[in-house]
Every structure is written in structure tokens, then in C-alpha cells.
N, C-alpha and C positions, 0 to 999 in steps of 0.2 A: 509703418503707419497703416491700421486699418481704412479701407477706405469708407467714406459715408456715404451711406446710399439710401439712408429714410431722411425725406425731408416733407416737412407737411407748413402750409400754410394757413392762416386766421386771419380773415378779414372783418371790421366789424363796423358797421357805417356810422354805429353810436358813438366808435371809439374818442377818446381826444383827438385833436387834430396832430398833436406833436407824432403821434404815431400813424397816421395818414401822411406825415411830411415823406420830402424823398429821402431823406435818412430813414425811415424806420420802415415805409410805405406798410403797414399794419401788419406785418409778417413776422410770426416768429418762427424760427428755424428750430425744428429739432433734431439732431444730428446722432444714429445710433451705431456703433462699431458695429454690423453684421459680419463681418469677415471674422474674426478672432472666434463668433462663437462658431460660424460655420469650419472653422479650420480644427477645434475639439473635437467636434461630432465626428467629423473625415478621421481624425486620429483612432479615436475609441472603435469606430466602424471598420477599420484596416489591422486595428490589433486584435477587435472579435475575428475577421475575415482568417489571420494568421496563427489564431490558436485553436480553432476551430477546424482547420485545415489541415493541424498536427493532430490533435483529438482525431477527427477523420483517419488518419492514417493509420496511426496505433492501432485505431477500432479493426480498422480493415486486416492489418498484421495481425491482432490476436484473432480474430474471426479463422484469417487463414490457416493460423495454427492448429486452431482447434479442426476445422476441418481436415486439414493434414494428418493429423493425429487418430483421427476418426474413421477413415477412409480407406489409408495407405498400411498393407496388411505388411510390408516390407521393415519399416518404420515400428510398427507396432510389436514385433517378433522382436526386434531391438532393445523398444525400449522395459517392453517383458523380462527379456533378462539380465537388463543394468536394474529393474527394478527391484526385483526376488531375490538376486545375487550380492550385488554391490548393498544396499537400500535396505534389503530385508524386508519388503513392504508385500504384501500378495499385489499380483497381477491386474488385479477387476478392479486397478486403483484409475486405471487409465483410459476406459471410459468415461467415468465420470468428471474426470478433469480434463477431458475432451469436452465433452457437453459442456462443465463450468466456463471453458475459455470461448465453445460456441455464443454462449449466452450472452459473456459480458465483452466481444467483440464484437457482435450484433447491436447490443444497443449502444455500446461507446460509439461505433460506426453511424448508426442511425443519429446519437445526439451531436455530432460532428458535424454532420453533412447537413442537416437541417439550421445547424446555427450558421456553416459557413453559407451555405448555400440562400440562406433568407437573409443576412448581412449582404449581400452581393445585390439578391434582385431586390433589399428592399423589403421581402414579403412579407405580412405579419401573419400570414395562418404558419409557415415554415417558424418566424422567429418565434412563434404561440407552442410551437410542438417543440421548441429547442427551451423554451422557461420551464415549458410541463415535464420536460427529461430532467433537467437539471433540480427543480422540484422533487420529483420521487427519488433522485440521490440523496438529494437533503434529506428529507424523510429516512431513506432508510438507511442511514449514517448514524441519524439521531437515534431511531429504531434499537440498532445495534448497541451503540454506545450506553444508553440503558439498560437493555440486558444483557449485557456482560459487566455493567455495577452492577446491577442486582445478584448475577447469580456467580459475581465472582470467587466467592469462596467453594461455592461447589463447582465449577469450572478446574482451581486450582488442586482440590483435592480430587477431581476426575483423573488429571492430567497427573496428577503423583501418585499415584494408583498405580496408573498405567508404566510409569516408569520403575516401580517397586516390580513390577508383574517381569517388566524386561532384566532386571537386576537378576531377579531370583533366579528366572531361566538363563542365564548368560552362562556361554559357554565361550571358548576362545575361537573354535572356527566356526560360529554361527549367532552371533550375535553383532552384527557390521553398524546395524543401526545404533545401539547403545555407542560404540564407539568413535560413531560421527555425531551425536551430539555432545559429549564427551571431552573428543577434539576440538568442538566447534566454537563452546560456551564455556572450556577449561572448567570442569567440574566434574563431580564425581557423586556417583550415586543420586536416589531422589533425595533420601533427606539428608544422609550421611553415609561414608563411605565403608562405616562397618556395615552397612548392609549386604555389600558382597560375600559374609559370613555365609549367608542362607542362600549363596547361587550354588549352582549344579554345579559347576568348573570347580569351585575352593569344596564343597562337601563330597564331591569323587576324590579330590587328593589326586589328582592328576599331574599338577605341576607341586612340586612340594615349595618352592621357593614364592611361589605363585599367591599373593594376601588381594589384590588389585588389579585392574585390566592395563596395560598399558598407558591405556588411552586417560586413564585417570593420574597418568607422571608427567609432570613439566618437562624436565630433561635427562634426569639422572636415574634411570631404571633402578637399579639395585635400590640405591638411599630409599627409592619410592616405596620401595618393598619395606624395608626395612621402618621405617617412618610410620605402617600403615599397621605395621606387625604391633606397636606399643598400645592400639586399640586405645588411643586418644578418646576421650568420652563425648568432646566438643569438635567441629570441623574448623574453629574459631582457635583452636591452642596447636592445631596441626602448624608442621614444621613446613620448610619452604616448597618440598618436592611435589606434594599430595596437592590436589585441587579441593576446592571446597565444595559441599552440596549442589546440587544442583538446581534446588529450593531457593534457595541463594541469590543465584546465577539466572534461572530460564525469568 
């Protein structure tokens, strides 16, 4: 039961008498639940306090990362060559995705710590700088989200380009990245999997039996071979072994 705790009285000397009597003595009562809406507010204020607290943390974790990353030359020699080797990726990738994670652990940290920390004392200049964070996400969410409809068709034929570009150069011990997307997204090639015609690996004649990278067989190697050999016109009439486009797929 909430308890009542506004009570206000009206007395009126005009009044009729029946409401001067000691039944009514001129008073009306009005009685408002305060406790229920006070026990909302406490809710909503402990759930900001609690997810603002986890925001906070993250922030701080990825902050630390990225300093980690940035910093520590031990770490850095490491991940230089899981990047170039395994990845295929140049080097001077890892900078800047130090900086990225400096950035966006900074301010995730900063929009945490200002929401939990002004939910706690209360404050409204802190809960002012935790609306105004949360504000320029929104912003550049939306930001985003319309320029990539707008320039999605040229985005998608940037990104199949670049994968035509990786096909052609593919060779078997130097192309790891082709092969872990490949793996990743079961597919083959950008648009189609005859493209592998015009890689370096199939026009050396290096492997004769060689039509497709592994990475573009579900299970059965040879059938994959053999399947990809019949230079199918459509990725859509390919048999079970071959993956389809990657077109498709990414």
C-alpha cells in the first residue's frame, strides 16, 4: 500500500453549515500515492547508475587496449607478424587501429562515467555532458546510415574490385586473406568462381589438377575440383561441393 502523505485542507466560513458540522468540519482531504512514483524514479536512476557503470568499464577496457597496442613495442613485433603472415594485411594497419580503439574508448569511457557519476550525485551539468554524448552518437549513427544508402552501390562495387584485384593475384602460399574470407562466408570468388581462370596460381599451371583454392570446397576436394572444371556459367546451377559468389554471401 503506498503510503499518503499530501494532505491539504479548505476551510470556508461561507461554506454551508452541513460541511462545518463535526462530520465534515470543512475539510476536504486529498490524498496522493507519493511512494509508487518515488519508488520509479529510484528504479530508472539504479538502472542508469548500472549500465553506465558497464559503458564505463568497456570504455576503460578498450582505452586500455588501444594504449596497449600503441605503446608496448613487445606486443606490437607480434602482432606485425600474425598480421603480414597469417592476415596478409601490411603492417601500418596497426596504428591506426590503435588510435581507432584510443578514440572510441575515450569517449565511451568519458560517456559512462559522466552518466554514472551524475545519476549518483544527482548532477545536471555531468547528466548535461552524458545527453550531449549520447546526442553526437545519435547523430553520427544517422550520419552514417545515410551515407552508406546513398553511396551503396559504389561502396559495394569498391569492395568487389578489391576482391577481383585479390583473385587475380592469388596464389597458393600467398594469398591467406582470400582464403579466410573464403572459409569464413563459404564462398567463392567476387562474382563468380570462374574468376580464378585469370589468377596467377591457375595461368602458371603450377598445380595441374588445381581449377579453385581449397578454401572455395565444402568437403570434398577432388569432386570440388572436378565440379568447378565444367565452368558452370551461373554460381546458382553449381553442384553441392563449390561455394557460391561471394557477391552472394559478403
Amino acid at each position: 500500500m503506498p503510503e499518503l502523505v499530501r494532505t491539504s485542507t479548505v476551510t470556508d466560513e461561507n461554506a454551508p453549515l452541513f460541511l462545518n458540522s463535526d462530520k465534515f468540519l470543512g475539510k476536504i482531504v486529498v490524498d496522493t500515492p507519493i511512494m509508487a512514483e518515488g519508488n520509479c524514479a529510484k528504479c530508472s536512476r539504479y538502472l542508469l547508475i548500472v549500465f553506465n557503470f558497464l559503458f564505463w568499464v568497456c570504455g576503460g577496457g578498450l582505452l586500455g587496449i588501444g594504449l596497449w597496442l600503441r605503446f608496448d613495442n613487445d606486443i606490437y613485433k607480434k602482432l606485425e607478424d600474425t598480421v603480414q603472415l597469417e592476415l596478409d594485411l601490411p603492417s601500418d594497419v596497426i596504428f591506426p587501429a590503435a588510435y581507432a580503439l584510443i578514440a572510441a574508448g575515450g569517449f565511451i569511457f568519458l560517456t559512462g562515467f559522466c552518466g554514472c557519476c551524475g545519476a549518483i550525485r544527482e548532477s545536471f551539468c555531468m547528466l548535461g555532458v552524458y545527453i550531449t554524448c549520447l546526442i553526437i552518437v545519435i547523430l553520427a549513427e544517422l550520419a552514417a546510415g545515410i551515407y552508406l544508402a546513398i553511396q551503396r552501390a559504389d561502396l559495394e562495387d569498391m569492395f568487389h574490385t578489391h576482391l577481383l584485384s585479390e583473385v587475380r593475384n592469388y596464389t597458393i602460399d600467398n594469398n591467406s586473406s582470400m582464403d579466410y574470407i573464403q572459409k569464413q562466408f563459404q564462398c567463392c570468388g567476387s562474382r563468380n568462381y570462374s574468376e580464378y581462370e585469370e589468377s596467377i596460381q591457375f595461368r602458371t599451371g603450377q598445380e595441374s589438377s588445381w581449377v579453385v583454392p581449397e578454401s572455395c570446397c565444402k568437403s570434398n576436394i577432388a569432386k570440388c575440383q572436378k565440379e568447378a572444371e565444367l565452368r558452370v556459367e551461373f554460381p546458382s546451377q553449381l553442384y553441392s561441393e563449390v561455394y557460391k559468389s561471394c557477391k552472394w554471401t559478403l
